[in-house]
C-alpha positions as CSV (number, residue, x, y, z in Angstrom):
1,X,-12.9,-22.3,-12.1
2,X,-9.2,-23.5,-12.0
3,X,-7.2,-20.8,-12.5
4,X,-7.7,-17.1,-13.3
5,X,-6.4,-14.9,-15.8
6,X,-3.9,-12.1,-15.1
7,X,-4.4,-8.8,-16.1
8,X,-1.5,-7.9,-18.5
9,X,-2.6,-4.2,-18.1
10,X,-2.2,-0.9,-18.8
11,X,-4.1,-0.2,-15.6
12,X,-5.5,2.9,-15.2
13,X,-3.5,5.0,-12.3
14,X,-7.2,3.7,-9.9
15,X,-6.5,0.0,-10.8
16,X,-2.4,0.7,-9.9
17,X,-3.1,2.1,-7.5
18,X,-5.9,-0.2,-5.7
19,X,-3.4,-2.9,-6.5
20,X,-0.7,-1.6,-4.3
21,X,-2.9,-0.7,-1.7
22,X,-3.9,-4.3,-1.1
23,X,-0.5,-5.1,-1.1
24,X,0.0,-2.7,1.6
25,X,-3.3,-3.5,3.5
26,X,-2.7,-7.2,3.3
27,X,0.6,-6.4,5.8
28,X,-1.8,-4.2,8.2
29,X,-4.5,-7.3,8.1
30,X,-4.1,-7.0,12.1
31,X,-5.7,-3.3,12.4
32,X,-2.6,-2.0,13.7
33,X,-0.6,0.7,10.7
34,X,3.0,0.7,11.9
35,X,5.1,2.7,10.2
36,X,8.2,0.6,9.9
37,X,6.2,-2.3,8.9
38,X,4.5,-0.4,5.9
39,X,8.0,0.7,5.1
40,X,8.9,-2.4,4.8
41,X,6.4,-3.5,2.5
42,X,6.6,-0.5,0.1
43,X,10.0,-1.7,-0.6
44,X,8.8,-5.4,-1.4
45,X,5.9,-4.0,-3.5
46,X,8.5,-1.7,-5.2
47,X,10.6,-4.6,-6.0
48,X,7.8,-6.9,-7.2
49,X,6.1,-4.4,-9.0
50,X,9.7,-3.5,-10.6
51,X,9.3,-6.7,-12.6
52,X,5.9,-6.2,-13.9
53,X,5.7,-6.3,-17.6
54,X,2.8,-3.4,-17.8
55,X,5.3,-1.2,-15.9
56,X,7.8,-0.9,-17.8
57,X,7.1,3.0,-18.6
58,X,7.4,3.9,-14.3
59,X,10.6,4.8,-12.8
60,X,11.9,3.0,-9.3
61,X,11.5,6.6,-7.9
62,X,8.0,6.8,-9.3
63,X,6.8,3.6,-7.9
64,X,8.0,4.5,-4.5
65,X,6.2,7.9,-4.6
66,X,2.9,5.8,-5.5
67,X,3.4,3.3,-2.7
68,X,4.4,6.4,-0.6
69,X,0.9,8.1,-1.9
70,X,-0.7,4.5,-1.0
71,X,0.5,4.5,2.6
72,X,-0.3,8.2,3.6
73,X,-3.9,6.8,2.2
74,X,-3.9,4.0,4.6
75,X,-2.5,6.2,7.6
76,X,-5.1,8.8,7.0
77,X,-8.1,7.1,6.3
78,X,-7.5,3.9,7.8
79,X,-7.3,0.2,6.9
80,X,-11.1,-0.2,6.5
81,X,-11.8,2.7,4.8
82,X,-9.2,2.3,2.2
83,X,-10.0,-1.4,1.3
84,X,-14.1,-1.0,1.0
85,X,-12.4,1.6,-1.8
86,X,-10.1,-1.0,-3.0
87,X,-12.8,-3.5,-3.2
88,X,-15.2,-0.9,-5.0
89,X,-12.5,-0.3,-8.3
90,X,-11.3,-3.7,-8.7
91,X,-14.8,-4.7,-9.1
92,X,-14.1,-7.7,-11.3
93,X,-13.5,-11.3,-10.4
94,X,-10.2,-11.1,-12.7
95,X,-8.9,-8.0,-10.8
96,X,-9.9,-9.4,-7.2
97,X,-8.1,-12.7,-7.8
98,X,-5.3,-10.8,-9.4
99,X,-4.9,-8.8,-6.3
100,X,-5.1,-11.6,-4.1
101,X,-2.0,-13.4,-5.8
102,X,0.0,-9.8,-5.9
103,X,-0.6,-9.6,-1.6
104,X,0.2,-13.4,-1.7
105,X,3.7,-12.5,-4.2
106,X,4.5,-10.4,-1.3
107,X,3.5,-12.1,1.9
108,X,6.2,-15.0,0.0
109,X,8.8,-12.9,-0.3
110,X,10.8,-14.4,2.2
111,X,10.5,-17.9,0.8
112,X,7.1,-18.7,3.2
113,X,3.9,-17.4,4.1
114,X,3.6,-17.3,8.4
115,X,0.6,-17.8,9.9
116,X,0.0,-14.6,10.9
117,X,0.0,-13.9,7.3
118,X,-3.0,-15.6,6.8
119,X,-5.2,-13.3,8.8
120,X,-4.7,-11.0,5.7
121,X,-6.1,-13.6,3.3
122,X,-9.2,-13.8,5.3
123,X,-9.3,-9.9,4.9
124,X,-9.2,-10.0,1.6
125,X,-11.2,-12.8,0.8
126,X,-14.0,-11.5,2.8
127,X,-14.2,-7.6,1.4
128,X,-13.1,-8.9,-2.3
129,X,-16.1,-11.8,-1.9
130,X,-13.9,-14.7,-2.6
131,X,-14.5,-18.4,-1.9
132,X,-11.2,-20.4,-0.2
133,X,-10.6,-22.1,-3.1
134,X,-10.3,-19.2,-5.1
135,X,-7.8,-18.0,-2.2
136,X,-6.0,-21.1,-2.7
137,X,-5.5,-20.9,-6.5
138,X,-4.0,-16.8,-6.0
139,X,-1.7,-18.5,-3.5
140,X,-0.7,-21.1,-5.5
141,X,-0.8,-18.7,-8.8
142,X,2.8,-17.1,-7.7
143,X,4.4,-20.1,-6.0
């Protein structure tokens, strides 16, 4: 494998929503939920997701709501909980890499990804089954 297809969607309101959640859960790789930071990264998954082609049909309102919805999720369950979820509906290779390069998409955002960052990969890569390489080619899939 060299690359990965991306889903071009519609996803069903799971697959949206276990998308944004491992945007979300990539930030709170550490174990700690802080509120500001989640805040934070609703906005950048707002704005990223704004762009999506296969979401044309949601409002900006209505894509805050959802991350909002995502968050509460996260807060009340926890971190682990929600991602062993996450990792249960995007079940596919296609959907697990594509999830990887969305949390990558963010975690660039600001032009870089810090190495604190890369704590979340590891996260991911471990509860999505993923090899490094195939972490490597979701990085490089939104440089």
């Amino acid at each position: 494998m060299t690359a990965f297809t991306k889903p071009t969607g519609p996803f069903t309101n799971d697959e949206l929503r276990a998308y944004i959640e491992t945007m979300m859960l990539f930030a709170v790789a550490d174990g700690t939920v802080r509120k500001a930071e989640l805040n934070m990264v609703q906005m950048t998954v707002v704005g990223y997701l704004e762009s999506h082609p296969s979401l044309k049909g949601m409002t900006r309102q209505q894509l805050i709501d959802l991350c909002f919805e995502c968050a509460n999720a996260i807060y009340d369950e926890g971190p682990a909980v929600r991602l062993t979820k996450v990792a249960a509906i995007l079940s596919t290779e296609q959907q697990r890499m594509f999830a990887l390069s969305m949390a990558a998409a963010v975690a660039g955002a600001d032009g870089y990804i810090q190495t604190g960052e890369r704590a979340g990969f590891a996260l991911l890569q471990r509860a999505f089954g993923l090899t490094v390489e195939q972490v490597r080619w979701a990085i490089e899939a939104f440089d």
